[in-house]
N, C-alpha and C positions, 0 to 999 in steps of 0.2 A: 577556459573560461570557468569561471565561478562564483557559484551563488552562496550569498551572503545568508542567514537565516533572515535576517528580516527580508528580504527579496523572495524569501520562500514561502512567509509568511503572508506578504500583501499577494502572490502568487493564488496564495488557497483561501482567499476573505468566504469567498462561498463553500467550502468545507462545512457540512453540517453532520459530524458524525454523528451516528445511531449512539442512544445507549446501549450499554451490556444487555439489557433486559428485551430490546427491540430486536438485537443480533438474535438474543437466546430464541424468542416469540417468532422469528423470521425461521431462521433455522428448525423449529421444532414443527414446525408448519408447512417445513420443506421447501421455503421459497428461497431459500439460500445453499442450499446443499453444492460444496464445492463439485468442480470437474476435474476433470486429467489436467486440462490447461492452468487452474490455478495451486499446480505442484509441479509444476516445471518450470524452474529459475529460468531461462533463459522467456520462458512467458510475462513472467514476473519482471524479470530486467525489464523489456521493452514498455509494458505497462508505468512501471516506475519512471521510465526516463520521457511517455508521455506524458504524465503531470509535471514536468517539469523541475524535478527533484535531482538533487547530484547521485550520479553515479556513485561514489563513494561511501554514500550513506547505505544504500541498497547492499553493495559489497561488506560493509559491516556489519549491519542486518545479518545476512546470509552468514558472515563471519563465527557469529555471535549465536547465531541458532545450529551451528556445527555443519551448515551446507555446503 
């Protein structure tokens, strides 16, 4: 099975990403500070393929970042 972008897109209508500066403001303030779990791929895959996103894109990602 496979999803189309625009199927990925009406998927995440409520995606309201942070800007950079709300990341940086969150993180500097320590309410973001990553864990062990969001540096383990195999944490990450299952996350990813709960929102509902292809498998494929995730594997390129990783691809793409040398993982």
């Amino acid at each position: 099975m496979t999803t189309s972008s625009k199927e990925v897109g009406e998927q995440l209508k409520s995606y309201d990403p942070q800007t950079a500066e709300q990341v940086k403001a969150d993180f500097d303030a320590g309410k973001t500070l990553p864990t062990d779990k969001d540096h383990d791929v195999n944490v990450m895959a299952k996350r990813f393929e709960a929102m509902g996103l292809p498998s494929s894109t995730f594997e390129k990602i990783c691809k793409d970042a040398g993982l």
